[in-house]
N, C-alpha and C positions, 0 to 999 in steps of 0.2 A: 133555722130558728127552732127552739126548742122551752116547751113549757116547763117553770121553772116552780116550783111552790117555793114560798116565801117564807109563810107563819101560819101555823093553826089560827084557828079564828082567836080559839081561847088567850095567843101569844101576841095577838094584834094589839097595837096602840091605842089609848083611853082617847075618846073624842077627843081633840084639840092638843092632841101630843104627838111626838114621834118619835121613832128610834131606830136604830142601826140595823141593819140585817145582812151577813157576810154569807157566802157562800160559791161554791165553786160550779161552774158552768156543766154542764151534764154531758157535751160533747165534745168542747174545746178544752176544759178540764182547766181554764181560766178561771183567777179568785174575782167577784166582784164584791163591791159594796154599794149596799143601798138605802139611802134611807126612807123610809115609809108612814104615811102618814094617814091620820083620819080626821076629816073636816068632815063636821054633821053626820056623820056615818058611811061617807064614802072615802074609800081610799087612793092613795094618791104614792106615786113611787116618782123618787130623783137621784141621781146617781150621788152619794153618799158626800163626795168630796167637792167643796168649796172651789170653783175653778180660778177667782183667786189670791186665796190668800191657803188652801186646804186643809180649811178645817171641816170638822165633820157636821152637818147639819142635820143626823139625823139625831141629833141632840140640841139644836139650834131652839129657838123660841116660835110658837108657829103665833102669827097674827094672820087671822082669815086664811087665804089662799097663798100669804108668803111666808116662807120660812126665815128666820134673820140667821146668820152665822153667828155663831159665837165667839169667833176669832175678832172679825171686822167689822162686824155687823152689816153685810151687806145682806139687802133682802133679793130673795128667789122664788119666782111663782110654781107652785108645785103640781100644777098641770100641765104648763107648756115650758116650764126649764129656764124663761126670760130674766134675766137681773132685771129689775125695776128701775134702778137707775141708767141704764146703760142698755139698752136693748139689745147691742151688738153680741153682747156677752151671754151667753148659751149655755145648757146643759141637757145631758140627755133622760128625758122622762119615760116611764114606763107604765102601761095601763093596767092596772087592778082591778082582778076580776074575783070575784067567788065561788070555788067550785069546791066542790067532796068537803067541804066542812074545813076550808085554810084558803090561802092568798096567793093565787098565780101571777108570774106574769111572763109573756113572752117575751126570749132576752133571744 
């Protein structure tokens, strides 16, 4: 596992928005996408693509703690990765932390 910086703080998302953030793995050398969020000033990471229909959420609508997709509008909680409607249906979340003045997380 390897700490990954995300965004300067300055790059972060306006409370109750989110947005896309791509980049490639430090040791696997793997592209990821993620989308990241900020509710109330904490933030919140989900892995960028729609499991499904794959569209991108971190351009989705955020209401409270779920993001809606913009494709199908299914909503997804963006602490613990649950479809709302379907609980079976998962995705993988990731914890955001604050350090050196930007947004880690360990991927």
């Amino acid at each position: 596992m390897a700490e990954v910086k995300i965004a300067d703080l300055s790059d972060a998302p306006a409370e109750g928005t989110g947005k896309v953030v791509e980049f490639e793995h430090p040791l696997t050398g793997y592209e990821y996408g993620i989308a990241l969020f900020n509710v109330k000033g904490k933030f919140y990471s989900i892995t960028n693509e729609c499991k499904r229909c794959s569209g991108q959420l971190g351009i989705g609508e955020l209401q409270g703690l779920y993001v809606i997709c913009p494709r199908d509008d299914t909503p997804w909680h963006v602490r613990n990765g649950l479809c709302k409607f379907n609980k079976s249906l998962s995705m993988s979340t990731y914890k955001v932390q604050i350090k050196d003045g930007g947004l880690v997380i360990v991927i």
